[in-house]
Backbone as a ProteinNet text record, in pm:
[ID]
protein_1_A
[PRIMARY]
XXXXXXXXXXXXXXXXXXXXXXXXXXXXXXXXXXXXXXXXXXXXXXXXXXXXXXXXXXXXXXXXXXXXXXXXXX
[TERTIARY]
21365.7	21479.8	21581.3	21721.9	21804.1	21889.8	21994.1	22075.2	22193.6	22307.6	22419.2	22492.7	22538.2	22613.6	22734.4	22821.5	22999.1	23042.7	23122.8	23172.2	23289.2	23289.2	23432.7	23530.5	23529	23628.2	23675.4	23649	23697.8	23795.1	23777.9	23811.9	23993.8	24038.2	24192.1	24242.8	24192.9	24258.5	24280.6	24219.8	24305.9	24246.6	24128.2	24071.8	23995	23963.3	23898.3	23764.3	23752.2	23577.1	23578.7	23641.1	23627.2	23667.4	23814.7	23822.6	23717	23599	23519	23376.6	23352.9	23267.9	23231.5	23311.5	23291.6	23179.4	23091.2	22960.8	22913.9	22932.3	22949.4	23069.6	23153.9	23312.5	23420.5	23439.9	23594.7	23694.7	23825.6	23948.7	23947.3	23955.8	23914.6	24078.1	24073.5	24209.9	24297.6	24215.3	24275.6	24346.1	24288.5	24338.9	24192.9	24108.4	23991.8	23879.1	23829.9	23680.5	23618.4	23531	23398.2	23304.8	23190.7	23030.9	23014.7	22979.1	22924.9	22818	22775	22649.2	22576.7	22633.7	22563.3	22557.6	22498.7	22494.5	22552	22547.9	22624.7	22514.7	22495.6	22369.3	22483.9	22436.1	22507.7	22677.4	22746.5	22898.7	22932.7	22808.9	22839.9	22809.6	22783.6	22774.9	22683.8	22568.9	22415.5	22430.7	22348.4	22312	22149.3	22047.9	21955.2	21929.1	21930.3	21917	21813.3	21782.2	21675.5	21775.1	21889.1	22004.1	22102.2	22146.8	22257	22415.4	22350.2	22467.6	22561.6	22689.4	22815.3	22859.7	22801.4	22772.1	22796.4	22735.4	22730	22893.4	22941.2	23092.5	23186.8	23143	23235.1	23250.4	23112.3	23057.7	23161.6	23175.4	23218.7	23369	23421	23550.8	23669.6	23593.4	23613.8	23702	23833.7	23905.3	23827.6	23792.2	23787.8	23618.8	23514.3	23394.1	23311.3	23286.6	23237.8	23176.2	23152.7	23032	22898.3	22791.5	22673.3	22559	22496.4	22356.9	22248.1	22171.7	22037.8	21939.7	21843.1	21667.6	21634.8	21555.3	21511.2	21366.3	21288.1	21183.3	21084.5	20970.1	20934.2	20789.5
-6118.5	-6036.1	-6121.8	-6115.8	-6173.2	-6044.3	-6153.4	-5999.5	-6062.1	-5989.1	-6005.5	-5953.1	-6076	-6060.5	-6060.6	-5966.1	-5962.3	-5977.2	-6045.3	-6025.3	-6027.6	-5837.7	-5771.1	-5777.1	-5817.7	-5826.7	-5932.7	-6031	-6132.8	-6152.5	-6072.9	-6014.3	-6039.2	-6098.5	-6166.5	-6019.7	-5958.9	-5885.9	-5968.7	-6087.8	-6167.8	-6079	-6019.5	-5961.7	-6017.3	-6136.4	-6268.2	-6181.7	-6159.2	-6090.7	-5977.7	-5900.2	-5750.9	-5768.7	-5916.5	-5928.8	-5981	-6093.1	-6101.9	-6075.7	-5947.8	-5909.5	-5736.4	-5668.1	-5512	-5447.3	-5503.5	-5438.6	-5424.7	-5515.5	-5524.4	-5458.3	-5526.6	-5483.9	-5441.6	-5379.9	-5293.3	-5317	-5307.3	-5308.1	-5188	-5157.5	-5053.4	-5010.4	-4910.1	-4801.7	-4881.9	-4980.3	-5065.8	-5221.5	-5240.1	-5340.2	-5463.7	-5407.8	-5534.1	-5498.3	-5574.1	-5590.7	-5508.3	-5449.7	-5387.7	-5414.8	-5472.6	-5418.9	-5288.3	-5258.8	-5149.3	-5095.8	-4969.7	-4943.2	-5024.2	-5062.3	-5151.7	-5087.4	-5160.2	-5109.3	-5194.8	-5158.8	-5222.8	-5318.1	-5417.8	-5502.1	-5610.6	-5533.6	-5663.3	-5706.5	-5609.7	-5646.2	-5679.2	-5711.4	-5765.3	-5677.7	-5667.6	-5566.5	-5612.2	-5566.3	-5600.7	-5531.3	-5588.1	-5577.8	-5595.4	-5564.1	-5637.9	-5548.3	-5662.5	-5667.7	-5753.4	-5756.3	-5793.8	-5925.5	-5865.1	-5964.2	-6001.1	-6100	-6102.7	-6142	-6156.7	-6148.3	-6221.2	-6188.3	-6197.6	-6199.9	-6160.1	-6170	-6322	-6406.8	-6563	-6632.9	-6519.3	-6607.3	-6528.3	-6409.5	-6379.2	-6473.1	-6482.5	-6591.5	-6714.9	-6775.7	-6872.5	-6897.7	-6798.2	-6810.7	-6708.7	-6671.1	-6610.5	-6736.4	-6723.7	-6803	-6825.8	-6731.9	-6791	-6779.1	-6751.2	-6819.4	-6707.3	-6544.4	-6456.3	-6397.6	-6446.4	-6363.2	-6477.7	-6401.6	-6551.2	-6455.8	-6558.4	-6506.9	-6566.9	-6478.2	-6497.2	-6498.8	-6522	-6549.2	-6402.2	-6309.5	-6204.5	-6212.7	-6209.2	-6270.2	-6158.6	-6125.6	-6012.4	-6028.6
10713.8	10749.4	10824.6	10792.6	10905	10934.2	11032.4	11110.5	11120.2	11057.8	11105.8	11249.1	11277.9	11443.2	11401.4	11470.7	11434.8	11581.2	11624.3	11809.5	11756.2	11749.9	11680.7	11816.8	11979.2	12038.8	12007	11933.2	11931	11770.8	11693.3	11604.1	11597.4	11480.7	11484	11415.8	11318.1	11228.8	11078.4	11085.3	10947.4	10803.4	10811.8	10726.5	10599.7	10607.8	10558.7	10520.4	10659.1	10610.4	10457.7	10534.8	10461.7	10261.5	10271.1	10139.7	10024.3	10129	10053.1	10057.1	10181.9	10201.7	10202.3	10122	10165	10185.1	10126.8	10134.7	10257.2	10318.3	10466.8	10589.5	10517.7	10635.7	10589	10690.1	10639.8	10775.8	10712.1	10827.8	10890.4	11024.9	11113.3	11146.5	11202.2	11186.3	11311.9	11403.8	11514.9	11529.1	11369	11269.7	11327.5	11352.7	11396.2	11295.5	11206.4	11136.5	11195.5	11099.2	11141.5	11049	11149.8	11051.7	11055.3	10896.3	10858.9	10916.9	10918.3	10983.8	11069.9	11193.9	11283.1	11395.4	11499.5	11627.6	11729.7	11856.8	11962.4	12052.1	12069.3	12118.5	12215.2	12381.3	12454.7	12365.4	12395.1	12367.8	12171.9	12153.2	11978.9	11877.2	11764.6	11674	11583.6	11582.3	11464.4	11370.7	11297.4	11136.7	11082.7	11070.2	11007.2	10873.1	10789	10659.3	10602.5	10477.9	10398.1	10341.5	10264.6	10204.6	10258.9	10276.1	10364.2	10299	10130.9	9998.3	10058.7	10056.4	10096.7	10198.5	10281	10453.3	10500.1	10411.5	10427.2	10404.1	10337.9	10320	10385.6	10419.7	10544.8	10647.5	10704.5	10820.1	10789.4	10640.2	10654.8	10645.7	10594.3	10570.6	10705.4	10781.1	10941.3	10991.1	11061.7	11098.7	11228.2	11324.6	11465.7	11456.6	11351.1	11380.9	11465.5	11457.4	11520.2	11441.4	11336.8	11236.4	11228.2	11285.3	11256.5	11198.1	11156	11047	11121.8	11158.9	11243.2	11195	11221.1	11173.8	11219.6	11227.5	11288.9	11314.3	11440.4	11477.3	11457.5	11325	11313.8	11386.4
[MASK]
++++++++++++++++++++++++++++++++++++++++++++++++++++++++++++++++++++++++++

């Protein structure tokens, strides 16, 4: 399992993620990224998933570098 981390305060608005990641993210009505169905963990926004698909090129194509892909320690 890994887990997507989003540290949506840090969040530009460029929308990088969401164009090549929807399955995951969408532009929020405040103009900042959101992970989909996640939760709030210590200020950041989780994810754990089985796949992390497209998730990987959000991560990479993120201008300021606030989307990371974690190991999940089962």
């Amino acid at each position: 399992m890994k887990k997507i981390v989003h540290q949506r305060k840090k969040c530009i608005g460029c929308s990088s993620c969401a164009m090549v990641c929807q399955e995951f993210f969408i532009m929020d009505k405040d103009g900042s990224a959101t992970l989909k169905n996640s939760r709030e963990v210590g200020g950041n926004f989780e994810l754990v998933v089985e796949n992390t698909k497209c998730a990987k090129d959000a991560a990479f194509m993120c201008p300021v570098k606030i989307i990371k892909i974690e190991e999940v320690d089962q």
